[in-house]
Backbone atoms as SQL, in Angstrom:
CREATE TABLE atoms (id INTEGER PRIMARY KEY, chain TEXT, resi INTEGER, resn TEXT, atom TEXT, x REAL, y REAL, z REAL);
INSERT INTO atoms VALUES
  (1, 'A', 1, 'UNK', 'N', -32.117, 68.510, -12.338),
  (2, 'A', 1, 'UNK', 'CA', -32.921, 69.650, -11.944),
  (3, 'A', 1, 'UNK', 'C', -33.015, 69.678, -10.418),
  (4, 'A', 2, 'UNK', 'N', -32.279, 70.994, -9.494),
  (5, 'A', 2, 'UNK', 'CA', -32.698, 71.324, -8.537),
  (6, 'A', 2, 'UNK', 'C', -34.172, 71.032, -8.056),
  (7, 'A', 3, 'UNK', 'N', -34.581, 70.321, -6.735),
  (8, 'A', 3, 'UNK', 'CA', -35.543, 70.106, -6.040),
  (9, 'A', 3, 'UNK', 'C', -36.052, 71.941, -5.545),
  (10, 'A', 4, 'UNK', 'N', -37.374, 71.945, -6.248),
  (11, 'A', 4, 'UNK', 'CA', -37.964, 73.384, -5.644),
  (12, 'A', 4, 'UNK', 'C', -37.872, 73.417, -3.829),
  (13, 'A', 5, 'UNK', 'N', -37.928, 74.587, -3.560),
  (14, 'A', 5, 'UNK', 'CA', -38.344, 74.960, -1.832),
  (15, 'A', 5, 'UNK', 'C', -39.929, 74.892, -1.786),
  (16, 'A', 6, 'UNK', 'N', -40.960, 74.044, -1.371),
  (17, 'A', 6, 'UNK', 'CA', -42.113, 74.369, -0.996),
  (18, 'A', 6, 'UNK', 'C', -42.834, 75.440, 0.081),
  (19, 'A', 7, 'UNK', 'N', -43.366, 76.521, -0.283),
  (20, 'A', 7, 'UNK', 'CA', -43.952, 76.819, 0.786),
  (21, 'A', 7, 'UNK', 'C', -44.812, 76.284, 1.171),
  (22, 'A', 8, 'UNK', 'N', -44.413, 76.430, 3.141),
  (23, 'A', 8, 'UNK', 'CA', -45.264, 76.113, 3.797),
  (24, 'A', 8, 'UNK', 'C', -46.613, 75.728, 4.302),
  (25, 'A', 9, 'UNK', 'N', -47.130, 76.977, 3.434),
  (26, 'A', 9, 'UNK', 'CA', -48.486, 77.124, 3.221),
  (27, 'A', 9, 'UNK', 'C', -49.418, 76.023, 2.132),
  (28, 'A', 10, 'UNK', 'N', -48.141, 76.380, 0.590),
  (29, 'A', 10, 'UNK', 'CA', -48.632, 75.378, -0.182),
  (30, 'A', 10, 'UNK', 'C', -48.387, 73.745, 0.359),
  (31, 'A', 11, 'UNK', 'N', -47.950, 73.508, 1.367),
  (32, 'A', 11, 'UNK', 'CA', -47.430, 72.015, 1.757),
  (33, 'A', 11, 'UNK', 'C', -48.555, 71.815, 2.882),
  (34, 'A', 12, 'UNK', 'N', -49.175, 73.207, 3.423),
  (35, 'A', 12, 'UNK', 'CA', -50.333, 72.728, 4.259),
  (36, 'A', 12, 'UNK', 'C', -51.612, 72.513, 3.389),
  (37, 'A', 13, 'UNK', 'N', -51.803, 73.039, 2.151),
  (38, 'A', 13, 'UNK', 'CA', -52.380, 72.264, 1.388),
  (39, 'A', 13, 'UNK', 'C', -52.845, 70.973, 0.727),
  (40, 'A', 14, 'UNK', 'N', -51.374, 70.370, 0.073),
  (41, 'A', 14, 'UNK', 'CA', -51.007, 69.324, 0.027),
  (42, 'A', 14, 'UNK', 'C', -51.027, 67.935, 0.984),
  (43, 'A', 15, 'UNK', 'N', -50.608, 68.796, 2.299),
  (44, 'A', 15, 'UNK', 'CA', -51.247, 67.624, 3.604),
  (45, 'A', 15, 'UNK', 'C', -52.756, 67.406, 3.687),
  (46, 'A', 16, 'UNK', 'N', -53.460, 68.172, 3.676),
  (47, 'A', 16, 'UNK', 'CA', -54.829, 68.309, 3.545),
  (48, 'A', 16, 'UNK', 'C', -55.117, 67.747, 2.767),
  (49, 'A', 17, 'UNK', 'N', -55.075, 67.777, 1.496),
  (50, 'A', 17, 'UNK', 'CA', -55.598, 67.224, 0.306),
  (51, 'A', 17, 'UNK', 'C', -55.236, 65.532, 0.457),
  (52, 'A', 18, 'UNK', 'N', -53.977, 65.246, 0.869),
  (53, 'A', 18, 'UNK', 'CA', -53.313, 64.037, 1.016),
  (54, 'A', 18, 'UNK', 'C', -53.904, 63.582, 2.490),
  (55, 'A', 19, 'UNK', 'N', -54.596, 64.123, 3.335),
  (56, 'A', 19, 'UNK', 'CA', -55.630, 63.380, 4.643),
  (57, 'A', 19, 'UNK', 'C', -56.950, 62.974, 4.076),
  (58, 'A', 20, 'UNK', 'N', -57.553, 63.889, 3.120),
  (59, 'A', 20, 'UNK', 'CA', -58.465, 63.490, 2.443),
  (60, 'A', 20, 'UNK', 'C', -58.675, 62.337, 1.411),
  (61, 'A', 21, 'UNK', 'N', -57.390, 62.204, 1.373),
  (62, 'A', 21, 'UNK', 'CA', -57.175, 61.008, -0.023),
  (63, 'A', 21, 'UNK', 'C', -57.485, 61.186, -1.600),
  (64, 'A', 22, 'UNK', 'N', -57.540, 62.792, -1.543),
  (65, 'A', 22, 'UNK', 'CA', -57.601, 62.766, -3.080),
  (66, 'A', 22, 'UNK', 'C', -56.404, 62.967, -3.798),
  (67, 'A', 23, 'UNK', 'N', -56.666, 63.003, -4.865),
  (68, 'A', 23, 'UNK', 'CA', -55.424, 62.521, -5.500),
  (69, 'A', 23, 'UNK', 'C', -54.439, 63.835, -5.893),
  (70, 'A', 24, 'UNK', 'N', -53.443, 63.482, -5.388),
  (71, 'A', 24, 'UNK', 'CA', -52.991, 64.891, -5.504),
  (72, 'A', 24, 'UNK', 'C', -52.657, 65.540, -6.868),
  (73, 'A', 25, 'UNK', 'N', -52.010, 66.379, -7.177),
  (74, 'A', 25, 'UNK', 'CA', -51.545, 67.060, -8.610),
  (75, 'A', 25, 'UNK', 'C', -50.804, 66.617, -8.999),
  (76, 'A', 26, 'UNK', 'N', -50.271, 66.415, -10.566),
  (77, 'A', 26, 'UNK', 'CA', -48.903, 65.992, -11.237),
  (78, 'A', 26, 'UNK', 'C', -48.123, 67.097, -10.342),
  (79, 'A', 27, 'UNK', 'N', -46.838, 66.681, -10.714),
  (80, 'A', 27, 'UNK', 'CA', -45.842, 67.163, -11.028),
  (81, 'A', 27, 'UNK', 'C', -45.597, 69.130, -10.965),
  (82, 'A', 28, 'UNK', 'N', -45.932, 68.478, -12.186),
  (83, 'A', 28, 'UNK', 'CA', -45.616, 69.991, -13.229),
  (84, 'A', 28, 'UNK', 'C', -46.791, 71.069, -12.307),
  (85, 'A', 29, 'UNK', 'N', -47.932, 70.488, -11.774),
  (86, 'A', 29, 'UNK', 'CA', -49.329, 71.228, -11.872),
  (87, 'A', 29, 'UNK', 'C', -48.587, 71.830, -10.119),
  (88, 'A', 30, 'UNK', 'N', -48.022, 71.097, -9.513),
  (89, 'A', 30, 'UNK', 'CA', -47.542, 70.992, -7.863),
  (90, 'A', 30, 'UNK', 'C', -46.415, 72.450, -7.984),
  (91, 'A', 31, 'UNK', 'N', -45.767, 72.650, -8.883),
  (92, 'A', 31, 'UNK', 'CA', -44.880, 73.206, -9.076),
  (93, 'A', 31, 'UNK', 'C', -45.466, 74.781, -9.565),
  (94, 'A', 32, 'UNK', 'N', -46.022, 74.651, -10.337),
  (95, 'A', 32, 'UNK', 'CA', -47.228, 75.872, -10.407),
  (96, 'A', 32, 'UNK', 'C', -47.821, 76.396, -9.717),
  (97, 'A', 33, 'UNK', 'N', -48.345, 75.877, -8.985),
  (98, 'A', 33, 'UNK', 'CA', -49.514, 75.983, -8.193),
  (99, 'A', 33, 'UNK', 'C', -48.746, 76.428, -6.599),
  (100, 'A', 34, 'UNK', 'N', -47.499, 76.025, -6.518),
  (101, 'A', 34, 'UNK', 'CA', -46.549, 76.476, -5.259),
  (102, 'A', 34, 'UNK', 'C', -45.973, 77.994, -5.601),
  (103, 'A', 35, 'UNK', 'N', -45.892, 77.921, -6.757),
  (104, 'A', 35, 'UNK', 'CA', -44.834, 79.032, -7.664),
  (105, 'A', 35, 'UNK', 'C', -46.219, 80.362, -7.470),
  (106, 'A', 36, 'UNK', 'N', -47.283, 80.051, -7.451),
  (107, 'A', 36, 'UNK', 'CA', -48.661, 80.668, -7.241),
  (108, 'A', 36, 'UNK', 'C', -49.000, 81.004, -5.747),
  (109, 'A', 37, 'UNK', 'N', -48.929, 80.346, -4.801),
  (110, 'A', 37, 'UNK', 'CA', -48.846, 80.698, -3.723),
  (111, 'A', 37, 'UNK', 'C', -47.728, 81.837, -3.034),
  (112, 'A', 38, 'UNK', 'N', -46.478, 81.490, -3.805),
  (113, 'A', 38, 'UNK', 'CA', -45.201, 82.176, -3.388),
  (114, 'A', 38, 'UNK', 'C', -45.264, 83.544, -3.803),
  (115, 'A', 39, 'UNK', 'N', -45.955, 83.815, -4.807),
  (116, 'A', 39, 'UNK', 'CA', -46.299, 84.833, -5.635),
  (117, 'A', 39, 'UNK', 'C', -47.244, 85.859, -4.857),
  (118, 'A', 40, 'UNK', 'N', -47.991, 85.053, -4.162),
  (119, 'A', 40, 'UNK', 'CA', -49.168, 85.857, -3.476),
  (120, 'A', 40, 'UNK', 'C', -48.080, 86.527, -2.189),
  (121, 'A', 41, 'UNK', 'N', -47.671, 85.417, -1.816),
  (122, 'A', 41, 'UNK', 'CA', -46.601, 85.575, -0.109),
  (123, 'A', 41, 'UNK', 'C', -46.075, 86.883, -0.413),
  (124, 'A', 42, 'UNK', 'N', -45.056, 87.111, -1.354),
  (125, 'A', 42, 'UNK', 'CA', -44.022, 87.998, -2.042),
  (126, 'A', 42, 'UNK', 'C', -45.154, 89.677, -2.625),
  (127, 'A', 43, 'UNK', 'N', -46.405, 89.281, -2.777),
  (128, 'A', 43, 'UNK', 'CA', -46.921, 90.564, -3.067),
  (129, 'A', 43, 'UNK', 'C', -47.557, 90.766, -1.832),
  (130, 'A', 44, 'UNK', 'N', -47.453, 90.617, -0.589),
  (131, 'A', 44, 'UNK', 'CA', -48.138, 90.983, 0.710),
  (132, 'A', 44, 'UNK', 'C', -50.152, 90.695, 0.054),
  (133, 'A', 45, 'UNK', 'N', -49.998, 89.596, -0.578),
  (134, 'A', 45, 'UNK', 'CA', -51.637, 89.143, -0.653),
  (135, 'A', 45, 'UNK', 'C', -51.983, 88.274, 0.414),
  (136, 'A', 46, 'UNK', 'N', -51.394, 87.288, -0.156),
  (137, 'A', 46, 'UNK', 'CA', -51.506, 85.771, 0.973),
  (138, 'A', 46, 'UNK', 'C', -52.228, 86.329, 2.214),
  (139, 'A', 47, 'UNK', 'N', -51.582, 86.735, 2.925),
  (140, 'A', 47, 'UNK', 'CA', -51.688, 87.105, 4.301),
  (141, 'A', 47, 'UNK', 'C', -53.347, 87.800, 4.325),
  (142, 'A', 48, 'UNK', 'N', -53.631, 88.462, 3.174),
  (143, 'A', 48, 'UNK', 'CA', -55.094, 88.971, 3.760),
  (144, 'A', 48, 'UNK', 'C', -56.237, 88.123, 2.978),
  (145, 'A', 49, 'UNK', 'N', -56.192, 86.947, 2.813),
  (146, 'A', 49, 'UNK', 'CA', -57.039, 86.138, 1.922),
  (147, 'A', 49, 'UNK', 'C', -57.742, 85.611, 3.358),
  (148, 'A', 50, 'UNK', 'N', -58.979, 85.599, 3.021),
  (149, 'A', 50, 'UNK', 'CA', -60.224, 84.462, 3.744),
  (150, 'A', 50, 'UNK', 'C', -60.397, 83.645, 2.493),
  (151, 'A', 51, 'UNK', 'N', -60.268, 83.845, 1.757),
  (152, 'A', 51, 'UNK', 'CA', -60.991, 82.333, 1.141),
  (153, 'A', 51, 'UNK', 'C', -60.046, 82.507, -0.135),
  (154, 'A', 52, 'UNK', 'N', -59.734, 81.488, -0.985),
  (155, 'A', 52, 'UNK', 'CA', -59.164, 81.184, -2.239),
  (156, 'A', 52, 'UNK', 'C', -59.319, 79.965, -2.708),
  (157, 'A', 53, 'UNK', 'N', -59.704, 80.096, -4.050),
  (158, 'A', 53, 'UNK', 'CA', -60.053, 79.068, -4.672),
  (159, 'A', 53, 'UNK', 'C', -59.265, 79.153, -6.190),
  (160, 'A', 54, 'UNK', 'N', -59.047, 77.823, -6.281),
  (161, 'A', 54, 'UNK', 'CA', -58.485, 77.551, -7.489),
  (162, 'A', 54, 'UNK', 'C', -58.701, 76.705, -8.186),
  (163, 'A', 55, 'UNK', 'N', -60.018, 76.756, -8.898),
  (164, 'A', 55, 'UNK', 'CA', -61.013, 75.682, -9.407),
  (165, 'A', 55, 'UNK', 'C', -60.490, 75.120, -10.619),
  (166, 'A', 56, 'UNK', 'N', -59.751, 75.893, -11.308),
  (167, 'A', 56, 'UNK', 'CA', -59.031, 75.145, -12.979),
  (168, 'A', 56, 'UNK', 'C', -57.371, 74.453, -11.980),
  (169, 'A', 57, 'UNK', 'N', -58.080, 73.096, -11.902),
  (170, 'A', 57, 'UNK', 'CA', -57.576, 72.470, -11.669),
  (171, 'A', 57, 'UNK', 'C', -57.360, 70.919, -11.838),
  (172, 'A', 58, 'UNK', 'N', -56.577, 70.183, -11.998),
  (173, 'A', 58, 'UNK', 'CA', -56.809, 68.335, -12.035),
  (174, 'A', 58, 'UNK', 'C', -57.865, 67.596, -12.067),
  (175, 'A', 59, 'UNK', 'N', -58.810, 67.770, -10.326),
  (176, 'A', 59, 'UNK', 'CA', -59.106, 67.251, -9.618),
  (177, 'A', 59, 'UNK', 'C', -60.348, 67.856, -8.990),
  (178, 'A', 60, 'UNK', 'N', -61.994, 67.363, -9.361),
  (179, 'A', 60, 'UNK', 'CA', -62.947, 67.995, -8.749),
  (180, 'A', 60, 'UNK', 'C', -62.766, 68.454, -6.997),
  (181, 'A', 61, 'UNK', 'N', -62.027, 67.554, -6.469),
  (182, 'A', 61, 'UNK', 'CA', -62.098, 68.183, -5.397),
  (183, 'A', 61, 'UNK', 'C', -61.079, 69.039, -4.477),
  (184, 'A', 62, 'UNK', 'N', -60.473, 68.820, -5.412),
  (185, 'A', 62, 'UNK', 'CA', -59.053, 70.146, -4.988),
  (186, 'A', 62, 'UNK', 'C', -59.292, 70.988, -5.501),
  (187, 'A', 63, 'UNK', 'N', -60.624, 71.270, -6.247),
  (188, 'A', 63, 'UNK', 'CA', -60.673, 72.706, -7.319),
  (189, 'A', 63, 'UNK', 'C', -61.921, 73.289, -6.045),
  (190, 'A', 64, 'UNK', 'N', -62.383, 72.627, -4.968),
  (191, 'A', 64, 'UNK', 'CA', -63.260, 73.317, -4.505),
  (192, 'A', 64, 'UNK', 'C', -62.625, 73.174, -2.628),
  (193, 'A', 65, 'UNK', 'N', -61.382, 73.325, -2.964),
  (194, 'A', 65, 'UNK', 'CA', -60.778, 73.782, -1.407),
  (195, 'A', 65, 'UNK', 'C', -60.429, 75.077, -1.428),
  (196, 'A', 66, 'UNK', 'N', -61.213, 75.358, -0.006),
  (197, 'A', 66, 'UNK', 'CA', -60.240, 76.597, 0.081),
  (198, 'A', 66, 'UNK', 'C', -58.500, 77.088, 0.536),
  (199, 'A', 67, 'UNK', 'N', -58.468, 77.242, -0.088),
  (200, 'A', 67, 'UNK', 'CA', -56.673, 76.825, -0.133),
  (201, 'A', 67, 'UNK', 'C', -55.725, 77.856, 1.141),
  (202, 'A', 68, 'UNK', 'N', -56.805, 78.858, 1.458),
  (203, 'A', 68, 'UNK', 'CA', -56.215, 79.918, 2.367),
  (204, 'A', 68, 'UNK', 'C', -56.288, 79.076, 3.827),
  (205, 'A', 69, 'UNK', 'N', -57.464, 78.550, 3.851),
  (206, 'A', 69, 'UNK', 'CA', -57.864, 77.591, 5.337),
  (207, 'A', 69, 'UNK', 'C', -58.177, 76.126, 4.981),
  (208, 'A', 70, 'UNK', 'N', -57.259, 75.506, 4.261),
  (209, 'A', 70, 'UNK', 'CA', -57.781, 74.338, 4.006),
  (210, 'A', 70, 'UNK', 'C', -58.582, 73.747, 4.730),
  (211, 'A', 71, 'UNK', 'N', -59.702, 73.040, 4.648),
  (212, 'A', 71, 'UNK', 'CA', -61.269, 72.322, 5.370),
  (213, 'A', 71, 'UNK', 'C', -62.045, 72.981, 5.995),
  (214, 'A', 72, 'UNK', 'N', -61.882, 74.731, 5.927),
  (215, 'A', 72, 'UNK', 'CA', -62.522, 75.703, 6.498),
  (216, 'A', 72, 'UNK', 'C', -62.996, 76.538, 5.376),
  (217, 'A', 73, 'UNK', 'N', -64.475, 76.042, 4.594),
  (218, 'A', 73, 'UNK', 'CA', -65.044, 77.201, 3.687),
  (219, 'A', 73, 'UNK', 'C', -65.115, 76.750, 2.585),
  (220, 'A', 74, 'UNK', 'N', -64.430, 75.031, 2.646),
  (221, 'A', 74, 'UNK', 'CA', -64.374, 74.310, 1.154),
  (222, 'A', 74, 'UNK', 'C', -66.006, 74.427, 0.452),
  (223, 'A', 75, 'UNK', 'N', -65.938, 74.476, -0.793),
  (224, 'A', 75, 'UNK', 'CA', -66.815, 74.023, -1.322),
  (225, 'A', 75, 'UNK', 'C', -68.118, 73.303, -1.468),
  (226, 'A', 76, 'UNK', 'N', -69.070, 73.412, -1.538),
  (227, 'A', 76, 'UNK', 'CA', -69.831, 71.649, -1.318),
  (228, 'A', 76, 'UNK', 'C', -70.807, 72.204, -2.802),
  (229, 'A', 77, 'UNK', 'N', -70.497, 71.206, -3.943),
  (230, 'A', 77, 'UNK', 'CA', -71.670, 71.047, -4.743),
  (231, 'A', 77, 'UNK', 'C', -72.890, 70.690, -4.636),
  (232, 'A', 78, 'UNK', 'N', -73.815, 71.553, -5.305),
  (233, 'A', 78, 'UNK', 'CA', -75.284, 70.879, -5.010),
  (234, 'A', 78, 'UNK', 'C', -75.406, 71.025, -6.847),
  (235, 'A', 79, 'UNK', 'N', -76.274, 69.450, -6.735),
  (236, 'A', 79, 'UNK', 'CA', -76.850, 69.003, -7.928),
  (237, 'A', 79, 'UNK', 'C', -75.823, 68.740, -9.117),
  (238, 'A', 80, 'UNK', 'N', -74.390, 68.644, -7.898),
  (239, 'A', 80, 'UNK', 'CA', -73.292, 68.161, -9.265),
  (240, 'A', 80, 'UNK', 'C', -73.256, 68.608, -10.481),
  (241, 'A', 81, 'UNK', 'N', -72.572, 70.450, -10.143),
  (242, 'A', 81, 'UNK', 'CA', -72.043, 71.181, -11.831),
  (243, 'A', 81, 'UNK', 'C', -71.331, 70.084, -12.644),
  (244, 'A', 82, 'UNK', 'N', -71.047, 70.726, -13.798),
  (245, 'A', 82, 'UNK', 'CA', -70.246, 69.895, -14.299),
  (246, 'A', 82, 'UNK', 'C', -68.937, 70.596, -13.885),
  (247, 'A', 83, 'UNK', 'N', -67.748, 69.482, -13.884),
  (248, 'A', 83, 'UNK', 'CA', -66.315, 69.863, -14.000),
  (249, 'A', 83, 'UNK', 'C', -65.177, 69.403, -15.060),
  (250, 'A', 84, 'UNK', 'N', -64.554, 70.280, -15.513),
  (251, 'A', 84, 'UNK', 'CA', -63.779, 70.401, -16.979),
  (252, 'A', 84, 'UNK', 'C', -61.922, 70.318, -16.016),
  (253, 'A', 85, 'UNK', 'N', -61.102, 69.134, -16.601),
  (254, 'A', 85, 'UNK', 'CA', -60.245, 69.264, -16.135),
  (255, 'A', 85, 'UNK', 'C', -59.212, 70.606, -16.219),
  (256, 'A', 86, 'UNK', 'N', -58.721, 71.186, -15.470),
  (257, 'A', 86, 'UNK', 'CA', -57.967, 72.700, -15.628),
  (258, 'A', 86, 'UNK', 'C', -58.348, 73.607, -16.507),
  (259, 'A', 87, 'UNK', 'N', -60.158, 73.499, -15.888),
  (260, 'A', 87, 'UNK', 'CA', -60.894, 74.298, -16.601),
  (261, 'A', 87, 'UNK', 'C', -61.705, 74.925, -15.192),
  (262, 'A', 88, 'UNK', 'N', -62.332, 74.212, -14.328),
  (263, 'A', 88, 'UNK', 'CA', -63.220, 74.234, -13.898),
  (264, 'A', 88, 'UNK', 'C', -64.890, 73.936, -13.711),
  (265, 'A', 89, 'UNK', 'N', -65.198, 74.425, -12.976),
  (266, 'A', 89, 'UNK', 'CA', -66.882, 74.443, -12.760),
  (267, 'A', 89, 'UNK', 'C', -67.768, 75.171, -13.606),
  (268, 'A', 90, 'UNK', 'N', -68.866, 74.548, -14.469),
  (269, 'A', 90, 'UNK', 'CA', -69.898, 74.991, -15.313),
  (270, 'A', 90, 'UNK', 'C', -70.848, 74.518, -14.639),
  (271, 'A', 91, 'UNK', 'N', -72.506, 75.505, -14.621),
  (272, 'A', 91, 'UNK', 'CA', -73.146, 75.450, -14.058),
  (273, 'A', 91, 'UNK', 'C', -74.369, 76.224, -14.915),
  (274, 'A', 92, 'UNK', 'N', -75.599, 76.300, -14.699),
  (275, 'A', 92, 'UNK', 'CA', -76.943, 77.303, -14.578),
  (276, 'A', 92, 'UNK', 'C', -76.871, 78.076, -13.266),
  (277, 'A', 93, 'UNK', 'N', -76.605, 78.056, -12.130),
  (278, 'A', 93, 'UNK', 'CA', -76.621, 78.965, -11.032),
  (279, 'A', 93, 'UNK', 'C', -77.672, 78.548, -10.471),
  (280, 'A', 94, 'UNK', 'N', -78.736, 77.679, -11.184),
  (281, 'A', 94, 'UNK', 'CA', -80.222, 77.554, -10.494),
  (282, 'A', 94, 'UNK', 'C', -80.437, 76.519, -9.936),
  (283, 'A', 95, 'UNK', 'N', -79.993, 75.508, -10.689),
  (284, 'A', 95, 'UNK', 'CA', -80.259, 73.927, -10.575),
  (285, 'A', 95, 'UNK', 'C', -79.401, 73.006, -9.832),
  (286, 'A', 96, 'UNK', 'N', -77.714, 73.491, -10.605),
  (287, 'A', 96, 'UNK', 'CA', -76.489, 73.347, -10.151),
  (288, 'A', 96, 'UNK', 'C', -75.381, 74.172, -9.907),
  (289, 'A', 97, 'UNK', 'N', -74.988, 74.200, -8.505),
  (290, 'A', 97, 'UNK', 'CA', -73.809, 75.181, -8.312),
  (291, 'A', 97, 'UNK', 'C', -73.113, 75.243, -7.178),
  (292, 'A', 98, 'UNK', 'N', -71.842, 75.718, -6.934),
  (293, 'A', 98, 'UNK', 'CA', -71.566, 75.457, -5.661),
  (294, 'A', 98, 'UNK', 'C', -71.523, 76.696, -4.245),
  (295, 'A', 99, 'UNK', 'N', -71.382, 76.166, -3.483),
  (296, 'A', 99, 'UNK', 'CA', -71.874, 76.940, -1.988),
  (297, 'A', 99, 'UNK', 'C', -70.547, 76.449, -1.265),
  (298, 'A', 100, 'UNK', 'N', -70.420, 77.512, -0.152),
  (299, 'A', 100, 'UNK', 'CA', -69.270, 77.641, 0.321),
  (300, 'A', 100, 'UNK', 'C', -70.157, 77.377, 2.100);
C-alpha cells in the first residue's frame, strides 16, 4: 500500500499533539482524519475556519484541540465531562462542560 501525502495542515496538527505528548491516533484514525482535513482544503472551507473541533475521537485530549489553530482556543474542561472513545463529550451543561 502506497504511503498517503499528508497535509500540511493535518501534520501541523500532529506536531502539536506530538509536543504535547499525547498520544497520537492509530493508524487507520490518522488517515481519516487527514482525508478530513483535505476535504475541507478542496471545498474552499479550511481556509475560513476559526475554530474546529473534532471531539469523536481516540483521545480526551485531541478531541478538545482546536485543530484550525492548534494551542489557540483548545478546549479546557471544567468538572471533567465524561468522554466516550470516538464518541465524544457528555455532559449536563451545568456542572460539567467544556469552555473554549
Amino acid at each position: 500500500m502506497a504511503a498517503i501525502q499528508v497535509e500540511d495542515e493535518y501534520q501541523d496538527i500532529l506536531d502539536y499533539w506530538a509536543s504535547q505528548g499525547y498520544d497520537l491516533p492509530s493508524g487507520a484514525a490518522q488517515v481519516s482524519q487527514n482525508t478530513l482535513v483535505k476535504d475541507l482544503k478542496d471545498a474552499g472551507v479550511w481556509g475560513k475556519l476559526d475554530t474546529f473541533y473534532v471531539m469523536a475521537n481516540e483521545n480526551r485530549e485531541i478531541a478538545k484541540t482546536n485543530w484550525s489553530n492548534p494551542g489557540n482556543f483548545d478546549l479546557t474542561e471544567v468538572d471533567i465531562p465524561e468522554f466516550t472513545i470516538n464518541q465524544g463529550f457528555s455532559s449536563d451543561g451545568v456542572s460539567s462542560y467544556l469552555e473554549t
